[in-house]
N, C-alpha and C positions, 0 to 999 in steps of 0.2 A: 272458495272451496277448491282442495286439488285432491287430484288421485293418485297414488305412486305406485306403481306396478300393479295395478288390480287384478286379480286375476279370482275369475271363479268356476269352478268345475262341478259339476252337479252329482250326485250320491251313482248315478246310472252311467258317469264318466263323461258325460258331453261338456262340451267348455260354452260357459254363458257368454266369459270375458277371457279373452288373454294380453298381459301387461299392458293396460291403459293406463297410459300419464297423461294427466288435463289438470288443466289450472283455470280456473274462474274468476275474476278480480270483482270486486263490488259496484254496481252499477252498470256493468257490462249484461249484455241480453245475447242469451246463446242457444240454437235449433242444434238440436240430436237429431239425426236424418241419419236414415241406412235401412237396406232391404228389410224382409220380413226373418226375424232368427239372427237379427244380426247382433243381439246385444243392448237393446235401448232400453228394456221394460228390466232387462237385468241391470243395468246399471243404476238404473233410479229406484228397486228395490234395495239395491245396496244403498244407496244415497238417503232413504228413508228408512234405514233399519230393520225392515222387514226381512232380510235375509244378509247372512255375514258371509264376507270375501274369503276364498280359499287363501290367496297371500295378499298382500299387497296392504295398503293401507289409502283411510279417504279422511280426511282433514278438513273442517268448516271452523272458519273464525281463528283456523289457527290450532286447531286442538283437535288432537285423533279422535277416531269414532271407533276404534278397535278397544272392547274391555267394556265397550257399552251392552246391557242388556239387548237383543236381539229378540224382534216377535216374529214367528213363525208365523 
């Protein structure tokens, strides 16, 4: 999985993410850790489709996730 500039900004103007680049290699085991509002529950909404990135792009297997249907 990686992320290249993520960024997401919510309809009310508040920033969820701003430019995160992370790369995940296979077999590797990784802890998301940061205060409360920091971004964590936003990133993994992005990371499961539930909500689409203002810019930026997230890549699993190799192949964007941008242009995929999105569930609200």
């Amino acid at each position: 999985m990686r992320a290249e500039n993520l960024i997401k900004t919510y309809n009310n103007g508040v920033s969820g993410l701003k430019g995160i680049n992370l790369s995940i290699y296979n077999g590797e085991m990784v802890g998301i850790l940061g205060k409360s509002g920091s971004g964590k529950t936003t990133f993994f909404r992005l990371l499961n489709g539930s909500i689409a990135p203002t810019e930026g792009d997230l890549f699993v297997l190799g192949r964007s996730l941008r242009g995929l249907p999105y569930k609200a």
